[in-house]
C-alpha atoms as a printed R data frame, in Angstrom:
    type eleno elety resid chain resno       x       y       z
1   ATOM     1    CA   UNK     A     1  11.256   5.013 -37.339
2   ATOM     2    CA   UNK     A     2  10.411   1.538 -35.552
3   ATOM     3    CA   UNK     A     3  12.579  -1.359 -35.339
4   ATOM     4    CA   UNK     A     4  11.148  -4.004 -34.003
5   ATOM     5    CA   UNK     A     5  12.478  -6.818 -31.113
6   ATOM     6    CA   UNK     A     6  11.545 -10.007 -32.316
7   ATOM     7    CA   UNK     A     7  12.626 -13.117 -30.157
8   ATOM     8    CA   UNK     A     8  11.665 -16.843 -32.173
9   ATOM     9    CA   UNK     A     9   9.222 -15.229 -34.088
10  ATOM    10    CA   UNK     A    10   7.418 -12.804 -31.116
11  ATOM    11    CA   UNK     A    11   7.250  -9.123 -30.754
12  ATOM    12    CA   UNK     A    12   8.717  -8.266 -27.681
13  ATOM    13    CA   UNK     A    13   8.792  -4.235 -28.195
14  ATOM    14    CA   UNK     A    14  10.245  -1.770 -30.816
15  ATOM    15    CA   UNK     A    15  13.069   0.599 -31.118
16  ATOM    16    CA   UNK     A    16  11.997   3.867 -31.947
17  ATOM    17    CA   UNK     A    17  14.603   5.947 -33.788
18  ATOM    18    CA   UNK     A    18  15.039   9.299 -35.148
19  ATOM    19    CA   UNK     A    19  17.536  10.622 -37.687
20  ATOM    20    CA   UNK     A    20  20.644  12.626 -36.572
21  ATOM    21    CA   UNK     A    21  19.449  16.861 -36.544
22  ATOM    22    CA   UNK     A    22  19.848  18.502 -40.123
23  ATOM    23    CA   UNK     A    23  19.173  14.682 -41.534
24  ATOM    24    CA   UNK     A    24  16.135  13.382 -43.294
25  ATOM    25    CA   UNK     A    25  16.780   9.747 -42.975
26  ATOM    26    CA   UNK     A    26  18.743   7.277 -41.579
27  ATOM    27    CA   UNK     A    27  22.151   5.962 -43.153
28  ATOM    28    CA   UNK     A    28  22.364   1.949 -44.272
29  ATOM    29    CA   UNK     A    29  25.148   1.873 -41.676
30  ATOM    30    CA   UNK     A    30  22.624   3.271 -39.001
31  ATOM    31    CA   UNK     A    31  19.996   0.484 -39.849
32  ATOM    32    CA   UNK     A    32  22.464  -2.476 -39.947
33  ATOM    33    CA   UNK     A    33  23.550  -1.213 -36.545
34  ATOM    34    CA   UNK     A    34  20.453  -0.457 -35.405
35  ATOM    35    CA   UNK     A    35  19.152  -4.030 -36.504
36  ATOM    36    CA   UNK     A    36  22.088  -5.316 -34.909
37  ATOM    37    CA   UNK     A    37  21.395  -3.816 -31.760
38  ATOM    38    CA   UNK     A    38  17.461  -5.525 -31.875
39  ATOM    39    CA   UNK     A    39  18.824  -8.877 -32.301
40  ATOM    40    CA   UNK     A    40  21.238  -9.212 -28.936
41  ATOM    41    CA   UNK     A    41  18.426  -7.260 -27.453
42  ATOM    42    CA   UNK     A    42  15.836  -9.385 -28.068
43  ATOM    43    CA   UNK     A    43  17.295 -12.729 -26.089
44  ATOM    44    CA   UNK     A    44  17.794 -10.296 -23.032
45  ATOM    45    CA   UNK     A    45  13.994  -8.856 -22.932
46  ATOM    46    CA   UNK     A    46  13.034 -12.710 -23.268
47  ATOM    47    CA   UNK     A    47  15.055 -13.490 -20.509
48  ATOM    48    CA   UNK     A    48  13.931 -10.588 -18.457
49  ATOM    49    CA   UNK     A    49  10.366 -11.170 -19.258
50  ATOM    50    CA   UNK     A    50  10.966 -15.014 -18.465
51  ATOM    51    CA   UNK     A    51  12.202 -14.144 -15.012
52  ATOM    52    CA   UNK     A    52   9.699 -11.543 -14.065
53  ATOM    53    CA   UNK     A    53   7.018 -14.095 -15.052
54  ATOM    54    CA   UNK     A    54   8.381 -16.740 -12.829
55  ATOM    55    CA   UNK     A    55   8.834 -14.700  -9.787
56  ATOM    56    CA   UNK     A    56   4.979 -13.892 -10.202
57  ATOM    57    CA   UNK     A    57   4.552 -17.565 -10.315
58  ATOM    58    CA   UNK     A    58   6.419 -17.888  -7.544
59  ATOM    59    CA   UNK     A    59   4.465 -15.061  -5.289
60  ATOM    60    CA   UNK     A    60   1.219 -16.987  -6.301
61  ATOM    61    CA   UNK     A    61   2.865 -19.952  -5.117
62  ATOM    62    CA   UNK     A    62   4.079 -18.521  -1.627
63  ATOM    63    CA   UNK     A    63   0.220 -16.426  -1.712
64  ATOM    64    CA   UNK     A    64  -1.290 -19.931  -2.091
65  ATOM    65    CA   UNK     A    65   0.728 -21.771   0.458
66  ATOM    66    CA   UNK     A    66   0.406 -19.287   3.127
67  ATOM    67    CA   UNK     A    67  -3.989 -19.143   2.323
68  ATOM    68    CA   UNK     A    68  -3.330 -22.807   2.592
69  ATOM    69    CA   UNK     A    69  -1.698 -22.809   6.186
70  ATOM    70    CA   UNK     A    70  -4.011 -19.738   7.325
71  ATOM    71    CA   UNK     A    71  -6.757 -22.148   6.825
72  ATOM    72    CA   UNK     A    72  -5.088 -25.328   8.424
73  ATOM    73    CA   UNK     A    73  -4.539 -23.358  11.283
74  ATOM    74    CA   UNK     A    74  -8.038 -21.984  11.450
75  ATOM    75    CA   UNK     A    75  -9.280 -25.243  11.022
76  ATOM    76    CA   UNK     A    76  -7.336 -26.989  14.135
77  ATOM    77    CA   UNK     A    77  -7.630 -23.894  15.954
78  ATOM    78    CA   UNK     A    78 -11.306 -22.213  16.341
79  ATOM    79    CA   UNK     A    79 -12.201 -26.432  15.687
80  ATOM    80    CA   UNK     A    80 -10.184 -28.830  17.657
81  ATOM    81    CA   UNK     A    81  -8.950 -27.282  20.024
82  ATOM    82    CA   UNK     A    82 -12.060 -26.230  21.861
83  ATOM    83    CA   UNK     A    83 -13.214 -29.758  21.042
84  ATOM    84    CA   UNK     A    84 -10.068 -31.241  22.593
85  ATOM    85    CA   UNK     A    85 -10.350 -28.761  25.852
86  ATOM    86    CA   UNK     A    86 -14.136 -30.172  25.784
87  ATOM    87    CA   UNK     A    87 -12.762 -33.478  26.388
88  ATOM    88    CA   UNK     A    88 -10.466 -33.361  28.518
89  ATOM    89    CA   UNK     A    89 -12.715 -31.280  30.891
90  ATOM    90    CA   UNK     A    90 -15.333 -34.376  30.232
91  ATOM    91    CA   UNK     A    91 -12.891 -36.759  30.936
92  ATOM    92    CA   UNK     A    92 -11.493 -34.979  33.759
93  ATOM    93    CA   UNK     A    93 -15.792 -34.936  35.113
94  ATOM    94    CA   UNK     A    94 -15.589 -38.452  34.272
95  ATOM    95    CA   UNK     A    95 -12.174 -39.504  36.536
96  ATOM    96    CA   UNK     A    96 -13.844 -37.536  39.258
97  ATOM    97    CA   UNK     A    97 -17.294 -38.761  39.385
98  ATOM    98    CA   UNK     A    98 -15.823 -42.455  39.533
99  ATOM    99    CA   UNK     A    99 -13.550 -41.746  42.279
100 ATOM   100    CA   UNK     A   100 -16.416 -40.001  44.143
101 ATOM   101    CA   UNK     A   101 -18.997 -43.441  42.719
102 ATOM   102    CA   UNK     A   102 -21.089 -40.680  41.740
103 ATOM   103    CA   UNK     A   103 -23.798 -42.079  38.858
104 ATOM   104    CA   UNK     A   104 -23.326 -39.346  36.464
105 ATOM   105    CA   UNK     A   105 -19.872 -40.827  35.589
106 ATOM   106    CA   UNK     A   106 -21.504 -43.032  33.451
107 ATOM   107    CA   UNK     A   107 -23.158 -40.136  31.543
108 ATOM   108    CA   UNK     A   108 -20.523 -38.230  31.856
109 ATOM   109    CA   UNK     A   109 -18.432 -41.056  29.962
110 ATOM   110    CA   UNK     A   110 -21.801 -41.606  27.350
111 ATOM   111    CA   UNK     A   111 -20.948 -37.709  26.470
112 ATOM   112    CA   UNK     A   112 -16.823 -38.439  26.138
113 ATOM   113    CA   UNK     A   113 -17.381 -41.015  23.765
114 ATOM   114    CA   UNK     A   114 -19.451 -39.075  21.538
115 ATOM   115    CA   UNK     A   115 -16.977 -35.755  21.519
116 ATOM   116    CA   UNK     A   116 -14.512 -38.282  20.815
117 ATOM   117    CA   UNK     A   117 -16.190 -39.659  17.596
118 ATOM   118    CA   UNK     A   118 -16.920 -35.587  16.453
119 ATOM   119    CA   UNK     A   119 -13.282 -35.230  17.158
120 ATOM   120    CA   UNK     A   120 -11.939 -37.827  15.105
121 ATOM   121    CA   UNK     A   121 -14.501 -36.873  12.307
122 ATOM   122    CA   UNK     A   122 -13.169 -33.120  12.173
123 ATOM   123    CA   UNK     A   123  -9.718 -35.079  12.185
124 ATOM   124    CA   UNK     A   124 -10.366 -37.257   9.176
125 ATOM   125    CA   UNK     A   125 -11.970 -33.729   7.315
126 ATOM   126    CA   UNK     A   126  -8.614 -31.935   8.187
127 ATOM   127    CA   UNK     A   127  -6.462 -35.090   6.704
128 ATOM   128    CA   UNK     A   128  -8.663 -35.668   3.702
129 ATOM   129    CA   UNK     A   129  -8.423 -31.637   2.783
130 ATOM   130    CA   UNK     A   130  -4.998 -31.899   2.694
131 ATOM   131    CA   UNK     A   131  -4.649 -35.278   0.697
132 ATOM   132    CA   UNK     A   132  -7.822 -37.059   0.437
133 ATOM   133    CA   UNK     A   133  -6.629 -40.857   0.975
134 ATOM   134    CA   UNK     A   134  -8.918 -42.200  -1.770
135 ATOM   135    CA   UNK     A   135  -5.955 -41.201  -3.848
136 ATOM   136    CA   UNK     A   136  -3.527 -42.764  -2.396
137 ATOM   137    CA   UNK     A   137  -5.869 -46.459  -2.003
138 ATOM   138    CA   UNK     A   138  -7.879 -46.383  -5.675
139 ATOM   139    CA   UNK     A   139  -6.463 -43.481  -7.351
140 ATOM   140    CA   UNK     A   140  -7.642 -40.201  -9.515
141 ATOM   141    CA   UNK     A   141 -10.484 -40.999 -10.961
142 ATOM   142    CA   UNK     A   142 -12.021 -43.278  -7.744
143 ATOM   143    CA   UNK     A   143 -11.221 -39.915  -5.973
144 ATOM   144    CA   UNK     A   144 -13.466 -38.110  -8.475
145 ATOM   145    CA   UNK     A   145 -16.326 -40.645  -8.615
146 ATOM   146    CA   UNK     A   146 -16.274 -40.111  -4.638
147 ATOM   147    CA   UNK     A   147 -16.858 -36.707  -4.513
148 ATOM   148    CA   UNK     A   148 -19.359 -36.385  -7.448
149 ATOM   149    CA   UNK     A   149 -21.487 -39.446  -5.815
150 ATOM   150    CA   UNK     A   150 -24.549 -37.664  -5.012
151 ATOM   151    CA   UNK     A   151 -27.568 -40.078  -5.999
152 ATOM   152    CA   UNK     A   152 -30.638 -37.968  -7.646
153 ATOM   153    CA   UNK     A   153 -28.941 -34.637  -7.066
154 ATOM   154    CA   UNK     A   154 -29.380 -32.273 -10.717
155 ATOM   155    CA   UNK     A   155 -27.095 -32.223 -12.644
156 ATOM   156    CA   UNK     A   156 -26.391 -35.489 -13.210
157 ATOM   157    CA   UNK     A   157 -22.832 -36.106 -13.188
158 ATOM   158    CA   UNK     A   158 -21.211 -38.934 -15.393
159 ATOM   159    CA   UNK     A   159 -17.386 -39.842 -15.296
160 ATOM   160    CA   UNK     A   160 -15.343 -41.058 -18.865
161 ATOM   161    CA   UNK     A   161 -12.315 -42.513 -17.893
162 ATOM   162    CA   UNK     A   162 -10.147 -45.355 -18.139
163 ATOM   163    CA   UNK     A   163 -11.773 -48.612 -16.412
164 ATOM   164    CA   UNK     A   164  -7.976 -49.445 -15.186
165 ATOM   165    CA   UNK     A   165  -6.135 -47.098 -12.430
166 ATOM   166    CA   UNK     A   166  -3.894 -44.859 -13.860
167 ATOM   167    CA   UNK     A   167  -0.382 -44.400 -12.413
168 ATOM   168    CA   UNK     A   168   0.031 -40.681 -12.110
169 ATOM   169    CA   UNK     A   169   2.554 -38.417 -10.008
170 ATOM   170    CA   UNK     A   170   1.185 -37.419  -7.021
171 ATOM   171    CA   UNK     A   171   1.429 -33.666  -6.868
172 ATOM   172    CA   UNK     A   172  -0.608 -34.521 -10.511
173 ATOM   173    CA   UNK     A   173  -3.454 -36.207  -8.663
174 ATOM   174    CA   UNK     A   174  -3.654 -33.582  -6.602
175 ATOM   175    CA   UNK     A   175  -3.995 -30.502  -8.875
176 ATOM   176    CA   UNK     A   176  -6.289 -32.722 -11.120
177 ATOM   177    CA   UNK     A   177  -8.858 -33.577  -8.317
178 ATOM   178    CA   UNK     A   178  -8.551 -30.018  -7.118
179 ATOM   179    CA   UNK     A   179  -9.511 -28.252 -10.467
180 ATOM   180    CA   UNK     A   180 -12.012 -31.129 -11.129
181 ATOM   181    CA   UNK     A   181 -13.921 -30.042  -7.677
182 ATOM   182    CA   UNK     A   182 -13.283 -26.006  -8.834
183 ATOM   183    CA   UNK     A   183 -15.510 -26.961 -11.929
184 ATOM   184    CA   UNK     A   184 -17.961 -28.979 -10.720
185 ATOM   185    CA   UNK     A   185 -18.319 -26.793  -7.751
186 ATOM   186    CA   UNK     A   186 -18.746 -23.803 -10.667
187 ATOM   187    CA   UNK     A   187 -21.334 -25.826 -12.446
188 ATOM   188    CA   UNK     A   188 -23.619 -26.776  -9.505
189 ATOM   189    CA   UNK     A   189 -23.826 -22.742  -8.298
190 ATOM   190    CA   UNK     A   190 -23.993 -21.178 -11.789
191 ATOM   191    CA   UNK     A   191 -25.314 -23.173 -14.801
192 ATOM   192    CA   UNK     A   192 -28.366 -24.784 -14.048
193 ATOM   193    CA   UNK     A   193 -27.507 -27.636 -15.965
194 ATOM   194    CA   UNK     A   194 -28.871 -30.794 -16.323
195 ATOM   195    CA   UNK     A   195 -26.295 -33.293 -17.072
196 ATOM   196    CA   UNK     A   196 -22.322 -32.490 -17.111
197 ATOM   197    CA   UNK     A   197 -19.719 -35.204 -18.249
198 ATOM   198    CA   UNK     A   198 -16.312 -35.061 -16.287
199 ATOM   199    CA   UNK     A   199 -13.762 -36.761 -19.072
200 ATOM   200    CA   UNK     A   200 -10.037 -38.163 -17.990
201 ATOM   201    CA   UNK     A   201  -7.606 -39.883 -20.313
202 ATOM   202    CA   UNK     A   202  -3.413 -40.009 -20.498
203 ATOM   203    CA   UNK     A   203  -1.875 -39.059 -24.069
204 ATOM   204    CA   UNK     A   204   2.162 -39.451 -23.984
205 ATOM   205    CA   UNK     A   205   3.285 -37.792 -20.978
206 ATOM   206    CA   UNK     A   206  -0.143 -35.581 -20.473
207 ATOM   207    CA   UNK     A   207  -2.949 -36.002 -18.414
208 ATOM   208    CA   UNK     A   208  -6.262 -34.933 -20.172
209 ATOM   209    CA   UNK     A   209  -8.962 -33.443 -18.228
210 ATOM   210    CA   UNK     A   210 -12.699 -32.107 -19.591
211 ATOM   211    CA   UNK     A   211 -15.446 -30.906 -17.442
212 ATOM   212    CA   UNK     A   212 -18.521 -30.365 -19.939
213 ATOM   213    CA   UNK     A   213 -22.259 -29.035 -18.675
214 ATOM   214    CA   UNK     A   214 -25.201 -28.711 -20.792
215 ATOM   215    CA   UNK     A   215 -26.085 -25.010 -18.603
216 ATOM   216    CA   UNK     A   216 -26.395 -21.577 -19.629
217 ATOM   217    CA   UNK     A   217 -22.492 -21.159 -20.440
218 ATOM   218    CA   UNK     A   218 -19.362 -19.241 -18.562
219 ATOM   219    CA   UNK     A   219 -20.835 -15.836 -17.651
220 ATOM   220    CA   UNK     A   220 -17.833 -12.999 -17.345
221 ATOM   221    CA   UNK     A   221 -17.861 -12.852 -14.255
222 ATOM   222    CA   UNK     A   222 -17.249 -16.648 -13.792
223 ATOM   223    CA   UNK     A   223 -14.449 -16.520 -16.161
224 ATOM   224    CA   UNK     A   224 -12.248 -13.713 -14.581
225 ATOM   225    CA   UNK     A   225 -13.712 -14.669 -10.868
226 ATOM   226    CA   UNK     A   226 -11.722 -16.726  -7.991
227 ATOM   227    CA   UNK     A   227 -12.697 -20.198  -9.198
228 ATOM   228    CA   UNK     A   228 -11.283 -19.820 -12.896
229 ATOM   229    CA   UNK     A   229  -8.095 -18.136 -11.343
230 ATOM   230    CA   UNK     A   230  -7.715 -21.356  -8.799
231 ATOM   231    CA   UNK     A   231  -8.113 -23.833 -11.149
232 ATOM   232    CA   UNK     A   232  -5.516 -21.934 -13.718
233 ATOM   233    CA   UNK     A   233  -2.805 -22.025 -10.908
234 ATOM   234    CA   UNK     A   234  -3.676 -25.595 -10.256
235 ATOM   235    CA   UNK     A   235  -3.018 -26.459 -13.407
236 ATOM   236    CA   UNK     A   236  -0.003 -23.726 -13.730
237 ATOM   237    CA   UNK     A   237   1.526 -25.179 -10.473
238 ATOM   238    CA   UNK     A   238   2.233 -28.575 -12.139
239 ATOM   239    CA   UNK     A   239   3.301 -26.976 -15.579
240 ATOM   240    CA   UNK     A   240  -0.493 -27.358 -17.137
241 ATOM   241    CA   UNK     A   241  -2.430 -25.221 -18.796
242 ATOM   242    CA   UNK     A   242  -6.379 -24.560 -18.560
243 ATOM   243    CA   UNK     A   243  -9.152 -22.986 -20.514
244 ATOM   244    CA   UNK     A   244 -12.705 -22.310 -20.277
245 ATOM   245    CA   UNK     A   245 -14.810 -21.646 -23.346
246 ATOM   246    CA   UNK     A   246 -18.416 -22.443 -24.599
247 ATOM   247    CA   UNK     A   247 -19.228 -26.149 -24.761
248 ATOM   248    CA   UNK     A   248 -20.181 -28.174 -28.436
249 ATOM   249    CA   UNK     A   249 -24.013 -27.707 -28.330
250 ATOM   250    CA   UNK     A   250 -24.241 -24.917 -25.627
251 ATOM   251    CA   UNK     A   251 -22.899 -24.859 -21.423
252 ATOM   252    CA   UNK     A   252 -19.492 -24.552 -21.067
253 ATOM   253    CA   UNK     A   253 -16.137 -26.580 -21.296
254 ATOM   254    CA   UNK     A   254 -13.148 -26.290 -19.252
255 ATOM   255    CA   UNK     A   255 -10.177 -27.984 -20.486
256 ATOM   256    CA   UNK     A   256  -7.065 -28.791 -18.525
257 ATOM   257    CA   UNK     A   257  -3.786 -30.759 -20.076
258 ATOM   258    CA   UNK     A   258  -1.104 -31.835 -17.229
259 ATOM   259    CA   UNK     A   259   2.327 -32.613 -17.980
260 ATOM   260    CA   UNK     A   260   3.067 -36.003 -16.232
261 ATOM   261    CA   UNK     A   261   7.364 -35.335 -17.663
262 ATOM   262    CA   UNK     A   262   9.226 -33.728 -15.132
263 ATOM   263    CA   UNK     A   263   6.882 -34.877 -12.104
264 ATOM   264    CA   UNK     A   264   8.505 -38.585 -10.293
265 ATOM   265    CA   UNK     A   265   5.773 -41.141 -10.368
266 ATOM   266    CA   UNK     A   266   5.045 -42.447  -6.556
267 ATOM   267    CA   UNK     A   267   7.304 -45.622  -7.869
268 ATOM   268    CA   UNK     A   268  10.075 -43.498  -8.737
269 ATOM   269    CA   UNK     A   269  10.248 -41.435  -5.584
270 ATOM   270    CA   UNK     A   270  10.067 -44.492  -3.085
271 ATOM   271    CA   UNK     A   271  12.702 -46.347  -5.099
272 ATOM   272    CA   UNK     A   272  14.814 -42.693  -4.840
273 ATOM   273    CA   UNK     A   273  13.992 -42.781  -0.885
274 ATOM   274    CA   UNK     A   274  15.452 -46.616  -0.743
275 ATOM   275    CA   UNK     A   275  18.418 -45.322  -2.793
276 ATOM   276    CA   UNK     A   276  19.330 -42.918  -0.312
């Protein structure tokens, strides 16, 4: 016989019991006890299940952050710094040449100047991957406006949002932008659509998010590949959830919701920082 674990309605497993040897069936006592024994059960599978899903939560966390740092460093190692031992061999050319009056100092110094200006460039790239400062100076949805802006590139991308800034938490802004560029990035490779509509908007302590394309819809391998599992731990990173599913009138829809409870707004955490 099965008893089953139940915890606020969910199946967590069964009990599978058999009667005693030379017995047919199992006494009342045996099934109080036995459903005795699946209630105090069931709280401790929840928990177990609860903690075994938030140490995998926090291994994609600690897989994320180190992918994250592998890249920074690859990024100011195989890029700057060549670019900054450039430079100061230039300027070194360029401190010798004038001591010596030699006439290709001034060259020399024409070529500084423009490894400088690559070097702040790559610089700027490196900052704005790790925050992009539009979001700090205009906010979410300027941010997203700035990175769709493409003039007479297919699709066409429109943005529905609020026509005021919206005061969100910061590590919000982040995953939203982030998943926003996932999607779009997803609909520009794979749906050869013509028009997609990125939609933002704040319920009570949620931040709304719809990415809708009038393509070919989510193929399978889309929806189990690297860009739906980024976006999901985006959204999962902040407390969110996200979904991707066919679109009203064909392409696809991804849907993200992002708890702004929980997360200090940028107001909050300076006026903590004065506190202290």
């Amino acid at each position: 016989m099965e008893y089953p674990i139940r915890y606020q309605g969910e199946r967590l497993g069964h009990l599978v019991v058999i009667p005693r040897p030379g017995e047919s069936a199992l006494t009342a006592h045996d099934r109080a006890v036995l459903t005795q024994i699946c209630g105090q059960a069931a709280p401790a599978l929840h928990s177990a299940r609860v903690v075994r899903d938030l140490i995998d939560a926090r291994s994609r966390l600690v897989f994320a952050r180190e992918e994250e740092r592998k890249r920074l460093r690859r990024d100011l190692h195989d890029d700057l710094a060549p670019t900054f031992a450039g430079l100061g061999l230039t300027a070194a050319a360029v401190e010798t040449f004038s001591r010596l009056g030699d006439e290709r100092a001034a060259e020399a110094a024409a070529r500084l100047v423009v490894g400088l200006g690559a070097a702040t460039r790559q610089l700027r790239d490196v900052a704005y991957d790790l925050r992009p400062p539009v979001l700090d100076d205009r906010g979410l949805v300027a941010a997203i406006e700035e990175r769709l802006s493409a003039p007479g590139s297919v699709p066409v991308f429109r943005v529905d949002a609020p026509p005021e800034r919206l005061e969100l938490p910061a590590a919000v802004e982040s995953a939203a932008l982030r998943i926003v560029q996932e999607a779009v990035t997803n609909v520009r490779r794979h749906a050869a659509a013509s028009v997609c509509v990125v939609t933002v908007a704040v319920d009570p302590g949620m931040l709304r998010l719809g990415i809708a394309d009038d393509g070919v819809g989510i193929p399978d391998r889309l929806a189990g590949g690297i860009g739906m599992r980024s976006m999901t731990e985006r959204a999962g990173e902040v407390g969110g959830e996200l979904s991707a599913g066919p679109a009203p009138g064909g392409g696809t829809l991804v849907r993200a919701s992002l708890p702004l409870t929980g997360v200090p707004l940028p107001e909050a955490t300076a006026l903590a920082g004065e506190a202290t």
